[in-house]
C-alpha positions as CSV (number, residue, x, y, z in Angstrom):
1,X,117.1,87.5,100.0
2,X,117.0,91.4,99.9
3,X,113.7,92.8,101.1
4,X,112.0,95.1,98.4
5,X,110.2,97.6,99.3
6,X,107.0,98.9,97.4
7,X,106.8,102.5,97.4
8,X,102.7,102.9,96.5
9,X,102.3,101.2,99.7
10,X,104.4,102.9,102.3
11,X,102.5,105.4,103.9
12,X,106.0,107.4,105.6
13,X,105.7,106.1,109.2
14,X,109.2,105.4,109.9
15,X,108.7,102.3,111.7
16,X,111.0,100.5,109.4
17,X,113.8,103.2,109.8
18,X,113.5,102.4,113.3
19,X,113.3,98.8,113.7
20,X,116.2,98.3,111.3
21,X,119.6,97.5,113.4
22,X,121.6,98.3,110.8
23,X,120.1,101.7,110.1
24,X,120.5,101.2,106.3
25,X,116.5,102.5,105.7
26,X,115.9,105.9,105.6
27,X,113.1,108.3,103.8
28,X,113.4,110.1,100.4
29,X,110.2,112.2,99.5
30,X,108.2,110.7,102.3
31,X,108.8,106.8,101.4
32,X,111.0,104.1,102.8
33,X,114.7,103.6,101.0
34,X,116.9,100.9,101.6
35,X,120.9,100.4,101.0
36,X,120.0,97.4,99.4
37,X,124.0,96.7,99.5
38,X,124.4,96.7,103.1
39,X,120.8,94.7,104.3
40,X,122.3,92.0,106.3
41,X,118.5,90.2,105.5
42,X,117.4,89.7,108.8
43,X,113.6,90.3,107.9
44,X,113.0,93.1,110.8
45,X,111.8,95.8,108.4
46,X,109.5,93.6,106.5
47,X,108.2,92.3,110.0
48,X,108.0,95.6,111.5
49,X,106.1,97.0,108.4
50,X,102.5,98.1,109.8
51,X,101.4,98.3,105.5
52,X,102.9,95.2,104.4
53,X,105.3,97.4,102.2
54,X,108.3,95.2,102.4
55,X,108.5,91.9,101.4
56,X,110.7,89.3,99.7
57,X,110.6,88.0,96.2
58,X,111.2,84.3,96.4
59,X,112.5,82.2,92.8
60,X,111.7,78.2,92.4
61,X,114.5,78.2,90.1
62,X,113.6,74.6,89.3
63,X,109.4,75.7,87.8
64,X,111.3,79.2,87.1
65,X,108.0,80.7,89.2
66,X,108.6,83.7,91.8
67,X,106.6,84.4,95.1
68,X,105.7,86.8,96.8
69,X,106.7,86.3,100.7
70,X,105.7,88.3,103.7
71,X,105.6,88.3,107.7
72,X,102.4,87.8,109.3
73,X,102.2,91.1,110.9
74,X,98.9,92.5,113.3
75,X,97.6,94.0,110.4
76,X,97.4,90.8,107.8
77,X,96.4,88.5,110.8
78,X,93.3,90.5,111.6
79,X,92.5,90.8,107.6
80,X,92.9,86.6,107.4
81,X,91.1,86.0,110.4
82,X,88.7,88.5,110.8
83,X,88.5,91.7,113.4
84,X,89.3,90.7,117.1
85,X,85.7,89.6,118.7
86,X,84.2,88.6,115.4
87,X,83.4,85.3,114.6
């Protein structure tokens, strides 16, 4: 699966560009790119993603239905569970 990255959502901080080890993400008008033909998918960028702007499209090809999948970064963790000391 090729990560895809949503544009409205980046907010320019380079984090991908960094955490990517194959160095196929770089920046075009202040957003994230990818060389879609070189991602080896290893899932770093979409981890490493502080907006949850990369993420994977994922097809049940036998109910034809398509999912949205991302990594549980700090970020979505706190939003699911609630700020840290908060009960």
């Amino acid at each position: 699966m090729i990560p895809e990255i949503d544009v409205m959502k980046c907010n320019g901080c380079m984090i991908c560009v960094r955490a990517c080890p194959v160095g196929i993400i770089g920046m075009f008008a202040k957003k994230a790119v990818m060389l879609r033909d070189l991602c080896e998918e290893c899932g770093i960028c979409a981890f490493s993603c502080p907006e949850v702007a990369i993420y994977y499209e994922l097809e049940d090809t036998k109910s034809l239905n398509t999912y949205t999948a991302a990594f549980p970064t700090a970020k979505r963790l706190d939003a699911i569970l609630g700020q840290k000391g908060e009960k």
